[in-house]
N, CA, C and O of each residue as an XYZ file, in Angstrom:
716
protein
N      11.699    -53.072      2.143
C      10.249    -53.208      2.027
C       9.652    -51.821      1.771
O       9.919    -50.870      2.505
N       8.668    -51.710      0.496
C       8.269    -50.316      0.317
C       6.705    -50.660     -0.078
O       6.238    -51.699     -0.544
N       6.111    -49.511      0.247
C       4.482    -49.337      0.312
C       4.012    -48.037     -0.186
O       4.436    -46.911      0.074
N       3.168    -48.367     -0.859
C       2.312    -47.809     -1.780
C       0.756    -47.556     -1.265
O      -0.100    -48.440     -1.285
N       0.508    -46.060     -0.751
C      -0.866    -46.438     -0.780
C      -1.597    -46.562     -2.131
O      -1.202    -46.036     -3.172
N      -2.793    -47.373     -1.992
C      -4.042    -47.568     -2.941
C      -5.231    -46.708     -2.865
O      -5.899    -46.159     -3.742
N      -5.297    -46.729     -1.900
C      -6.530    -45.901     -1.051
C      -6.498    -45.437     -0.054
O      -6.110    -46.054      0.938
N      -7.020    -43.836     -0.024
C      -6.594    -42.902      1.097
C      -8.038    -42.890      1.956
O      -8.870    -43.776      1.764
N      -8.217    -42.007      2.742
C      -9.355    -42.300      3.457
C     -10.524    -41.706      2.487
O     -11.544    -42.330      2.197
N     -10.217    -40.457      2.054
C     -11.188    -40.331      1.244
C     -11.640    -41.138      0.331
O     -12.856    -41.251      0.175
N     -10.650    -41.917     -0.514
C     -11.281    -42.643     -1.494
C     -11.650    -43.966     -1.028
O     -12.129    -44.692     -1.899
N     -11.529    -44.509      0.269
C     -12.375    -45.475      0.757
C     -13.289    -45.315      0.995
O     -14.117    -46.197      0.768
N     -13.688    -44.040      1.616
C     -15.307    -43.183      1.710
C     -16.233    -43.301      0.049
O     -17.221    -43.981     -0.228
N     -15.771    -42.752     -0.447
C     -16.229    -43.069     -1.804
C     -16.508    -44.248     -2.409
O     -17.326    -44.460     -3.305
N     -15.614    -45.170     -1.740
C     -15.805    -46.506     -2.453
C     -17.014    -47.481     -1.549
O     -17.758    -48.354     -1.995
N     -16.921    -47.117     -0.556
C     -17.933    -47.234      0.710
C     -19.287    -46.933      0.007
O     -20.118    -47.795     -0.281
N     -19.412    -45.501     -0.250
C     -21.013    -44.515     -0.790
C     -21.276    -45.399     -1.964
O     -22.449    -45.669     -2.222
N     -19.946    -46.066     -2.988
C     -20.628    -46.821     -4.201
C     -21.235    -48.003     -3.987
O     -22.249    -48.193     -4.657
N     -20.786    -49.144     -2.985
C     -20.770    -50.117     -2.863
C     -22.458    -50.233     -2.131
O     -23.412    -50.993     -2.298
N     -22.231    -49.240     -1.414
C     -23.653    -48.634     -0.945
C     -25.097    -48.905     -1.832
O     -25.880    -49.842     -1.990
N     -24.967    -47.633     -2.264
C     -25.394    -47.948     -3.775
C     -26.018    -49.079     -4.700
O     -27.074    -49.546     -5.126
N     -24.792    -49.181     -4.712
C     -24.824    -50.776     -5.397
C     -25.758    -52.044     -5.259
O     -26.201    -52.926     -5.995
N     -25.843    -51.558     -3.511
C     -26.101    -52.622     -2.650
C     -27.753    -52.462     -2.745
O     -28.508    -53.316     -3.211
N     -28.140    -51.190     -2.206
C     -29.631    -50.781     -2.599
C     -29.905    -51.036     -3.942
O     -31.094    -51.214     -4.208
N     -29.121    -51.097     -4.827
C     -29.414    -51.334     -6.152
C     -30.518    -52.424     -6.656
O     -31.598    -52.445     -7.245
N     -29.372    -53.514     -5.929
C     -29.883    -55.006     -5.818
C     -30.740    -55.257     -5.024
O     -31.421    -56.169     -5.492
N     -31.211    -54.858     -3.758
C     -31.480    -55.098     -2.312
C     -32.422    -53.949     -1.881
O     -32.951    -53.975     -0.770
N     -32.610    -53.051     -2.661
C     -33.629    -52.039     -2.159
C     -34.128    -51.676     -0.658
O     -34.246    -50.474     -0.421
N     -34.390    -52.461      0.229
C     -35.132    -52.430      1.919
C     -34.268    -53.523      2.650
O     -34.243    -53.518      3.881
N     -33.611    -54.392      1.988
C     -32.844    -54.897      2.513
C     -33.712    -55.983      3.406
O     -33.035    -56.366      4.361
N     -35.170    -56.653      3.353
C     -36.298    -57.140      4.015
C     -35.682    -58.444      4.434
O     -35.528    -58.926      5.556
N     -35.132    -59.227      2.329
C     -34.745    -60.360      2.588
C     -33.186    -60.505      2.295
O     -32.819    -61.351      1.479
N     -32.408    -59.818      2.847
C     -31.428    -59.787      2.335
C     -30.469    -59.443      4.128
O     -31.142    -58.920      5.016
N     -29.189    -59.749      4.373
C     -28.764    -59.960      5.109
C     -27.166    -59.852      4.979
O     -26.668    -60.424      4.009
N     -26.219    -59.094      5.969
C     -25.029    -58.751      5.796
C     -24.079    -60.053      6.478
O     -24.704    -60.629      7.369
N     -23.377    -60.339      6.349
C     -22.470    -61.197      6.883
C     -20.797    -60.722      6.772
O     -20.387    -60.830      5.617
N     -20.150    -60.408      7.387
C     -18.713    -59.787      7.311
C     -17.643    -61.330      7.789
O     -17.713    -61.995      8.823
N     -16.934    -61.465      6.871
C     -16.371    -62.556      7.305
C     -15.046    -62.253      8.278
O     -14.258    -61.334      8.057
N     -14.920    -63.367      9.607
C     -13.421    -62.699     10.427
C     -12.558    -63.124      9.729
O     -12.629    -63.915      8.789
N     -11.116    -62.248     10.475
C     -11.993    -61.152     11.110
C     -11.748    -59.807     10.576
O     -12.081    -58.762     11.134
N     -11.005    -59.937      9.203
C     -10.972    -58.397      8.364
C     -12.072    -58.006      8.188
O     -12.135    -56.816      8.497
N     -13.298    -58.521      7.731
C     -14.141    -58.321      6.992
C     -15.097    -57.682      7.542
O     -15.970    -57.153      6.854
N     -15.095    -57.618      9.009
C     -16.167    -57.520     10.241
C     -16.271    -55.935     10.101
O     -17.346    -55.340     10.161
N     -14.806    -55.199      9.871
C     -14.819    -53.726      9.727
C     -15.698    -53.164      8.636
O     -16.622    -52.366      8.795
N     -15.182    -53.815      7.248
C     -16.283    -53.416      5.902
C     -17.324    -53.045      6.326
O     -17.787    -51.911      6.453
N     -17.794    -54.215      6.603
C     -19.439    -54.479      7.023
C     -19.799    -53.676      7.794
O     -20.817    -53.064      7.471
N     -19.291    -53.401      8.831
C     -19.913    -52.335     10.230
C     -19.689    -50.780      9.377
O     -20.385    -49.906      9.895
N     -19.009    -50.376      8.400
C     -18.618    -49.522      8.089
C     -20.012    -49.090      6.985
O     -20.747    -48.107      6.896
N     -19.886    -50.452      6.217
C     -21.283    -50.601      4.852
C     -23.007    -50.093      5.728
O     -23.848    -49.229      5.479
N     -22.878    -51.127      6.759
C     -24.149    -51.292      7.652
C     -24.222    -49.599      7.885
O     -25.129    -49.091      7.225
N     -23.579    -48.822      8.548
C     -23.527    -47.605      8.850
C     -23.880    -46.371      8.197
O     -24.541    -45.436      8.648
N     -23.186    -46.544      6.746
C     -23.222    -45.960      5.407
C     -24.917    -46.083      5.160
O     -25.650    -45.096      5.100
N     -25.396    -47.538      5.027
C     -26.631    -47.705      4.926
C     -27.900    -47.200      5.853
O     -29.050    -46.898      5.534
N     -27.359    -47.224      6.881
C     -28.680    -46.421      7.684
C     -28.362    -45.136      8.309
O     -29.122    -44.688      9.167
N     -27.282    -44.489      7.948
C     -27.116    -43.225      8.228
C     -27.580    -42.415      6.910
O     -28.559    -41.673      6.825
N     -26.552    -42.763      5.806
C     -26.704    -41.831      4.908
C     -27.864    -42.324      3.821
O     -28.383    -41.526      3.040
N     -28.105    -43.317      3.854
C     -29.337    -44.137      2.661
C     -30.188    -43.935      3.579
O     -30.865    -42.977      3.204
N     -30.642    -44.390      4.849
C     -32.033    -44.383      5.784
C     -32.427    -45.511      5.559
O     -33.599    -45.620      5.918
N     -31.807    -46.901      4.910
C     -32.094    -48.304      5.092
C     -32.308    -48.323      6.739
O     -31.482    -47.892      7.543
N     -33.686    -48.959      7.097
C     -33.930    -48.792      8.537
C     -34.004    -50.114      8.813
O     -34.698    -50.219      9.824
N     -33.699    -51.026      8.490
C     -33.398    -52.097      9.295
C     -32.281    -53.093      8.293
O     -32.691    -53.505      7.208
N     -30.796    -53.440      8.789
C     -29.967    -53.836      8.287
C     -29.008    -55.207      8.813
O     -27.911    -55.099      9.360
N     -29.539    -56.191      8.578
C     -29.173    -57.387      9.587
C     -27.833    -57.511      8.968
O     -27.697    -57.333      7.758
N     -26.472    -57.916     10.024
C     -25.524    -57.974     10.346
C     -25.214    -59.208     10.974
O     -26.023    -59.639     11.795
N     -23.941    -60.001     10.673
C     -23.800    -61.080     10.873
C     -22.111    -61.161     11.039
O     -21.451    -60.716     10.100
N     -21.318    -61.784     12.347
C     -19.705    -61.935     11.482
C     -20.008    -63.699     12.002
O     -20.611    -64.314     12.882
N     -18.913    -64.030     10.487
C     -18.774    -65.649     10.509
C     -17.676    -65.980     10.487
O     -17.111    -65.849      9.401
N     -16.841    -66.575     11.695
C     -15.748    -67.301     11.778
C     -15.360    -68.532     10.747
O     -16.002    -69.577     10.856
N     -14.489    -68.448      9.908
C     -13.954    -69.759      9.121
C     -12.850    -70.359      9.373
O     -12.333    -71.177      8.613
N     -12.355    -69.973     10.559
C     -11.272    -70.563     10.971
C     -11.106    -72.046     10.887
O     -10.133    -72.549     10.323
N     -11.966    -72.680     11.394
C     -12.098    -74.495     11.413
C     -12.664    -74.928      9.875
O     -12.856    -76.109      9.587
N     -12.903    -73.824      8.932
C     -12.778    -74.675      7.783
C     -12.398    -74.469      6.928
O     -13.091    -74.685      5.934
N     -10.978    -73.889      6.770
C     -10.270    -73.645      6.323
C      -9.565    -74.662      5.631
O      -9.528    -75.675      6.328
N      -8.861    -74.834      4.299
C      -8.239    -75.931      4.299
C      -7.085    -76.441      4.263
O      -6.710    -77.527      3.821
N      -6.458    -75.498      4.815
C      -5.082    -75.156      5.702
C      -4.676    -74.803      7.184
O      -3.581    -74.499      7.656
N      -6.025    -74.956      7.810
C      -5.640    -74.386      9.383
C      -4.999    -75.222      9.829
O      -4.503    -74.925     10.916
N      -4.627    -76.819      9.215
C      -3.952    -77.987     10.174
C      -2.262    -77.457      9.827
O      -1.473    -78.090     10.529
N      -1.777    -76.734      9.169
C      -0.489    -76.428      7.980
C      -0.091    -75.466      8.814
O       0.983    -75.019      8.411
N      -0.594    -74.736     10.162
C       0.392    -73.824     10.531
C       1.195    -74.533     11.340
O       0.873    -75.715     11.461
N       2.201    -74.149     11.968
C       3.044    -75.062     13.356
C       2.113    -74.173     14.572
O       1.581    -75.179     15.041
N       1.733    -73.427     15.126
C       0.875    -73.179     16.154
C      -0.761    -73.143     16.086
O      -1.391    -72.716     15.118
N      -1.273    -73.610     17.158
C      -2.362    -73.725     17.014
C      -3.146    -72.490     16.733
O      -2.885    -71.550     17.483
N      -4.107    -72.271     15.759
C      -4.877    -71.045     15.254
C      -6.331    -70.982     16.833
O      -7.016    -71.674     17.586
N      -6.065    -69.935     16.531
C      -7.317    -68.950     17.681
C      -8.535    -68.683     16.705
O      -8.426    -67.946     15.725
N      -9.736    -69.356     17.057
C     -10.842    -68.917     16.254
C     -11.341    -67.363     16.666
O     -10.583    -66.635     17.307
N     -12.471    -66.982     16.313
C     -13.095    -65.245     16.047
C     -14.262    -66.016     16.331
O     -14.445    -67.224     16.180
N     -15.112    -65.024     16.816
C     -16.734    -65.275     17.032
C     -17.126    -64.875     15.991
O     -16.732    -63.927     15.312
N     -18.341    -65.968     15.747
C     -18.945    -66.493     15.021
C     -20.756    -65.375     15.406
O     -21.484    -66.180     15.987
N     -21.223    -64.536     15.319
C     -22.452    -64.137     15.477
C     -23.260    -63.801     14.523
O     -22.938    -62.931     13.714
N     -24.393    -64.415     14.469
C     -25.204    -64.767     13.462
C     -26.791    -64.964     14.410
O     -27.399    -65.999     14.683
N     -27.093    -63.605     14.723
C     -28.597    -64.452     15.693
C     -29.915    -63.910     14.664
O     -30.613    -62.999     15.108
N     -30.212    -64.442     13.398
C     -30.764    -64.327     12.280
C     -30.800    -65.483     11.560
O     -29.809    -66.203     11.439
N     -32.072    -65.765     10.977
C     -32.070    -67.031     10.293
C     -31.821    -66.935      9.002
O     -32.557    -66.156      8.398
N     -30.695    -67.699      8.151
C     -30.049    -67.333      6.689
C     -31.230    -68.046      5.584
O     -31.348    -67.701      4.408
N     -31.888    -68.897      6.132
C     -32.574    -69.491      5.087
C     -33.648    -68.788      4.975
O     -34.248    -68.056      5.762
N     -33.932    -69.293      3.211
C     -33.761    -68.323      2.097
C     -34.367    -67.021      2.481
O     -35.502    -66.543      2.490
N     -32.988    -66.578      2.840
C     -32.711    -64.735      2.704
C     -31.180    -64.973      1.349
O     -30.496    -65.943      1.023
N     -31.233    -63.431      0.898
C     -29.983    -63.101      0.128
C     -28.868    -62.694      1.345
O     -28.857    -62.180      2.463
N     -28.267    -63.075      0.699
C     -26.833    -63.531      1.617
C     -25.553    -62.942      1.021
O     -24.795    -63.501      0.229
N     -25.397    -61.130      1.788
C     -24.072    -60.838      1.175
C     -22.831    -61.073      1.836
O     -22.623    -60.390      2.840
N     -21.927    -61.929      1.470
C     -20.806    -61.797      2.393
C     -19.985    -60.751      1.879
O     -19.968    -60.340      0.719
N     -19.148    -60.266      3.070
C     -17.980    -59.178      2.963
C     -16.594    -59.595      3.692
O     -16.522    -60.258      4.727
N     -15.452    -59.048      2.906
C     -14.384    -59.236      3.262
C     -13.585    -58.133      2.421
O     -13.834    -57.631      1.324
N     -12.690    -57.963      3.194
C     -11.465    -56.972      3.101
C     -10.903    -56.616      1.690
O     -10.856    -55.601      0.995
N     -10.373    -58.319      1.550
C      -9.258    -58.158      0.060
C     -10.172    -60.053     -0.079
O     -10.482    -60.898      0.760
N     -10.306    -59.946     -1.800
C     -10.347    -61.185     -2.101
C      -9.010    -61.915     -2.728
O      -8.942    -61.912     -3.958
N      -7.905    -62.561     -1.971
C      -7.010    -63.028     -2.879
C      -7.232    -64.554     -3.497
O      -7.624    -64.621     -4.661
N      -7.027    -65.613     -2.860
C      -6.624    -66.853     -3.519
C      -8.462    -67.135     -3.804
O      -8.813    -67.521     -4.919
N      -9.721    -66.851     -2.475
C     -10.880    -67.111     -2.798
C     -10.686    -68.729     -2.172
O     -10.946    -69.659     -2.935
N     -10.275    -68.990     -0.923
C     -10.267    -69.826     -0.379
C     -10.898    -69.508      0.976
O     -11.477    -70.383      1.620
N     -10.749    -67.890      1.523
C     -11.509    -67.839      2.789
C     -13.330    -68.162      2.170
O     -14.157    -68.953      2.625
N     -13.430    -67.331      1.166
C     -14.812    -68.052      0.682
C     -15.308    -68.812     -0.095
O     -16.417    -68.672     -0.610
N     -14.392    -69.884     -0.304
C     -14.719    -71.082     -0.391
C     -15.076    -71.677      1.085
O     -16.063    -72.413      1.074
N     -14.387    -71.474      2.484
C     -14.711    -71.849      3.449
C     -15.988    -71.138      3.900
O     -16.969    -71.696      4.392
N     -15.850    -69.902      3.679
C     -17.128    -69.046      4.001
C     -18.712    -70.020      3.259
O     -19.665    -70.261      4.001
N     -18.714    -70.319      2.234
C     -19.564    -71.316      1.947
C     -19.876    -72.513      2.345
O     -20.881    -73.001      1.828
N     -19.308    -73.132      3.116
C     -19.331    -74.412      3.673
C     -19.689    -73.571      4.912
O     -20.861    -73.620      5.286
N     -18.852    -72.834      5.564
C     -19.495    -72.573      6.772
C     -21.257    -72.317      7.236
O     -21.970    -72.860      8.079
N     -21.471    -71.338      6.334
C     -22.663    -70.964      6.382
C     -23.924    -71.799      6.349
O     -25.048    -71.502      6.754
N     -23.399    -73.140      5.656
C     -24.352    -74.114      6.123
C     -25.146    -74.409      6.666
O     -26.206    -74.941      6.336
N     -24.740    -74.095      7.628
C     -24.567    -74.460      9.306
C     -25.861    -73.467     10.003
O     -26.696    -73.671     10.884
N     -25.631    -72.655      9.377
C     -26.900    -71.844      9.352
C     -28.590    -72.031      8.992
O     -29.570    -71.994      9.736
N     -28.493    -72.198      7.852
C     -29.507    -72.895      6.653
C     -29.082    -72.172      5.361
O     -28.194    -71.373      5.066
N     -30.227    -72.871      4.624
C     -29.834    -72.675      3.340
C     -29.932    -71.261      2.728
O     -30.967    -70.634      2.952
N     -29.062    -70.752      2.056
C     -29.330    -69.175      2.041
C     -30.427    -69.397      0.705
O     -30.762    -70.512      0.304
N     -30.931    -68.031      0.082
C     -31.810    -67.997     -1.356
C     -30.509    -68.320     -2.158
O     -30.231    -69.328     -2.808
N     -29.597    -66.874     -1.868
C     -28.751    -66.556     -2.999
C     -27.703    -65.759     -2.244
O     -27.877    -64.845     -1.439
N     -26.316    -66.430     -2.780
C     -25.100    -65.736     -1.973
C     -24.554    -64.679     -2.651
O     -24.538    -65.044     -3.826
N     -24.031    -63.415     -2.563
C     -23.454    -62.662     -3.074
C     -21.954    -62.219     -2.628
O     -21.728    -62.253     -1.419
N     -21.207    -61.924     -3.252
C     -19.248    -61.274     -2.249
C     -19.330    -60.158     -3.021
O     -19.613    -59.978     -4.205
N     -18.874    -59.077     -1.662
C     -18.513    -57.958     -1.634
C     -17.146    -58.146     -1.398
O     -16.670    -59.234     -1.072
N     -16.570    -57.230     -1.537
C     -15.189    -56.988     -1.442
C     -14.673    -55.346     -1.133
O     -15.498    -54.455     -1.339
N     -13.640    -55.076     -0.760
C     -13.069    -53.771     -1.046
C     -11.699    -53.473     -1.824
O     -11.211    -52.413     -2.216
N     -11.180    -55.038     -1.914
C     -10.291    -55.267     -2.892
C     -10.180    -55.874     -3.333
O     -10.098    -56.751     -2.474
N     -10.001    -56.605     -4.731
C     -10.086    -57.414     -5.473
C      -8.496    -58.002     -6.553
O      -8.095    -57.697     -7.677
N      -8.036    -58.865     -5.564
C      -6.564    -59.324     -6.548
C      -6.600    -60.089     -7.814
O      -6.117    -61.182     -8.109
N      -7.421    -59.080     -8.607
C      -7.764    -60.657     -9.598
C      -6.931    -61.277    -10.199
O      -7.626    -62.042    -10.867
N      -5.703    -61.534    -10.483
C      -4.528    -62.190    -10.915
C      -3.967    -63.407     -9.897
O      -3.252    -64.319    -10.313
N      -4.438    -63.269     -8.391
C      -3.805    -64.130     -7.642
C      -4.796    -65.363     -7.289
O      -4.490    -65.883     -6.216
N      -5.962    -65.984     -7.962
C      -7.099    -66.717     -7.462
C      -6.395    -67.747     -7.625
O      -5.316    -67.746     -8.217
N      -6.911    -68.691     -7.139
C      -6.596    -70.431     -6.751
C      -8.178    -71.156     -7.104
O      -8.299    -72.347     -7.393
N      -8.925    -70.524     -7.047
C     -10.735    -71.071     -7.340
C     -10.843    -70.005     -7.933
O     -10.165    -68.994     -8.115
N     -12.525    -70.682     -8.409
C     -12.845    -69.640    -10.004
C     -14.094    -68.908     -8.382
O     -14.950    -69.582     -7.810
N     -13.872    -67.996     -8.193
C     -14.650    -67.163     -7.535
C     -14.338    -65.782     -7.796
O     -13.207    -65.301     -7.851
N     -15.448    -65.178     -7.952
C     -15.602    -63.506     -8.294
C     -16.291    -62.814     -7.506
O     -17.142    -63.569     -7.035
N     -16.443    -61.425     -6.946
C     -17.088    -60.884     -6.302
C     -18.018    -60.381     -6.990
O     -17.704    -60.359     -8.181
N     -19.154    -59.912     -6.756
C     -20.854    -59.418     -7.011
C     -20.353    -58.252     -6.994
O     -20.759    -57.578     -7.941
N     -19.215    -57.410     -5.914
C     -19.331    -56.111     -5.682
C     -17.659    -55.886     -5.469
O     -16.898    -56.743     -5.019
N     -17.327    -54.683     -5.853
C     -15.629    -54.518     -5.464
C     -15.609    -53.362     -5.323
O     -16.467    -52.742     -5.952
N     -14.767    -52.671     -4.566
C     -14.180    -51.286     -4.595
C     -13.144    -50.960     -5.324
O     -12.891    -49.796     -5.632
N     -12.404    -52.029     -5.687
C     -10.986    -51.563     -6.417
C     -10.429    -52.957     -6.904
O     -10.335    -53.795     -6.007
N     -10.151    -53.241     -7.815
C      -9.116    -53.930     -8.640
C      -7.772    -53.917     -9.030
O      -7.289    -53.111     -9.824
N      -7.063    -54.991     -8.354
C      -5.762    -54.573     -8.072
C      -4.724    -55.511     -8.602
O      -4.600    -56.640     -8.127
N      -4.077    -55.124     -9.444
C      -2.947    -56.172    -10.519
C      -1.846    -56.047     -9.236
O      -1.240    -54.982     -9.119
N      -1.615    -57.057     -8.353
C      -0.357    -57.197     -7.146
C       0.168    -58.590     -7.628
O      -0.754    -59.404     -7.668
N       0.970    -58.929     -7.878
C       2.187    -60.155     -8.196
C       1.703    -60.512     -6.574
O       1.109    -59.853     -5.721
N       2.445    -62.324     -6.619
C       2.027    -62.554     -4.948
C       2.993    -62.238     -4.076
O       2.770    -62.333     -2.869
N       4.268    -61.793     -4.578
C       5.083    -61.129     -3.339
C       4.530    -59.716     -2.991
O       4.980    -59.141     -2.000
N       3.690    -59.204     -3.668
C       3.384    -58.185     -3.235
C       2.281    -58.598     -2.239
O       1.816    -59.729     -2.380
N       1.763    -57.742     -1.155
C       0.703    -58.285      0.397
C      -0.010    -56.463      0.404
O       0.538    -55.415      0.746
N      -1.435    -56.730     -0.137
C      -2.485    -55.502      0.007
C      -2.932    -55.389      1.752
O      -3.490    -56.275      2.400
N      -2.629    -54.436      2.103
C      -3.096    -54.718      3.089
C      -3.734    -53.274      3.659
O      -3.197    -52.169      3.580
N      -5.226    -53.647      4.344
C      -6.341    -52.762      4.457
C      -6.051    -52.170      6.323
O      -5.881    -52.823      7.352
N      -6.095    -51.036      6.125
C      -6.140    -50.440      7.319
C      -7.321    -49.868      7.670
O      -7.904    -49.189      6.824
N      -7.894    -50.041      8.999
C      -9.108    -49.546      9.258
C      -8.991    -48.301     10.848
O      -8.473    -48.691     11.895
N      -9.437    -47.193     10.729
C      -9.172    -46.025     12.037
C      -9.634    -46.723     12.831
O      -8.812    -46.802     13.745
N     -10.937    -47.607     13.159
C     -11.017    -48.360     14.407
C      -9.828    -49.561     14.990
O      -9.801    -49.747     16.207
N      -9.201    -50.077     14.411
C      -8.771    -51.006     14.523
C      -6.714    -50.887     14.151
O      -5.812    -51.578     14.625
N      -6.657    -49.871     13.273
C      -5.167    -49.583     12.880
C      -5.162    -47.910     13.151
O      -4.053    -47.375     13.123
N      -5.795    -47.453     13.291
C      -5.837    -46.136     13.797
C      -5.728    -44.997     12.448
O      -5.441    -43.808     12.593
N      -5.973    -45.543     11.372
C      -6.338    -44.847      9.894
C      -6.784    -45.870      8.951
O      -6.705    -47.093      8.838
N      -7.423    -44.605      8.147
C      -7.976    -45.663      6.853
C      -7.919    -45.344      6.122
O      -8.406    -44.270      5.767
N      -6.936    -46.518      5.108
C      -5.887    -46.335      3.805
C      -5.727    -48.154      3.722
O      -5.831    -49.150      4.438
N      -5.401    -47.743      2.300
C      -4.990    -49.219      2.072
C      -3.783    -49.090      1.324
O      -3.620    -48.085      0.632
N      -2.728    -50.180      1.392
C      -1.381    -50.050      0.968
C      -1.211    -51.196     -0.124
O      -1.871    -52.234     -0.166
N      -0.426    -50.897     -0.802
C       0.663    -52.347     -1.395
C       1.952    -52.216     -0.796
O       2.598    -51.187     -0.602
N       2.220    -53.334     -0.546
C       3.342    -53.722     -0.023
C       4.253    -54.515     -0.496
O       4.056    -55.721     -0.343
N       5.372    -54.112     -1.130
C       6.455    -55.454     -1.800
C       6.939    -55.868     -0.643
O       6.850    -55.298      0.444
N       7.670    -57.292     -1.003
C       8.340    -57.711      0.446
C       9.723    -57.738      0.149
O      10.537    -58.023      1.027
């Protein structure tokens, strides 16, 4: 098994400041517009984006959201042990606000396909947007694209991207991994 980093810490910083960017681009004050990090990779992005935004932009108010999709998934019945859900926190009303979700790596585009059904549940958003920090575009299963990416990444499916975060893996880098 051999690994490749993709992204070192610096250039996740960078890709962080663009996405940033990006984000004010679209979203300027951020009034009606609203973060959602999907569990539980995605929860890091987001706290990382949210941060970026009111430290170094001065966006002064930045609503934050993580959404569990565990139960609608459409494979959680397919493992042999029972799956452990993630909290679900969302104390903000989604209807019609813009609605960015975030997540780690987009591969097959089945966590947000569930991420859409979930959110439901909420109310109705205006308008949904996906962020990403990696983007497998060769490996999709649904026609879903992200609004926003940090990196684009040609990985075959034996290959497994996988995002490291210093809070949580104790550095931040992202790898390819053959198996």
């Amino acid at each position: 098994m051999s690994q490749k980093v993709l992204l070192n810490a610096t250039e996740i910083n960078i890709a962080l400041h663009r996405l940033s960017c990006q984000l004010i681009e679209n979203h300027d004050t951020f009034e009606n517009t609203v973060l959602i990090g999907i569990q539980p990779r995605g929860i890091f992005l987001a706290e990382r984006l949210k941060d970026v935004l009111q430290k170094e932009y001065k966006i002064k108010k930045v609503q934050l959201g993580y959404l569990d999709i565990t139960f609608y998934r459409d494979d959680f019945r397919r493992s042999g042990k029972p799956l452990e859900a993630n909290t679900t926190k969302i104390d903000f009303i989604v209807e019609d606000k813009k609605v960015v979700f975030i997540d780690d790596v987009l591969y097959t585009g089945r966590s947000i396909r569930s991420a859409l059904t979930a959110i439901q549940s909420f109310g109705r958003p205006l308008e949904i947007e996906l962020l990403t920090l990696i983007d497998r575009r060769f490996s999709r299963h649904l026609p879903i694209q992200p609004d926003y990416r940090g990196r684009q990444v040609d990985a075959i499916n034996y290959e497994k991207v996988k995002v490291c975060w210093k809070e949580n893996d104790g550095e931040d880098a992202v790898y390819l991994i053959e198996k």
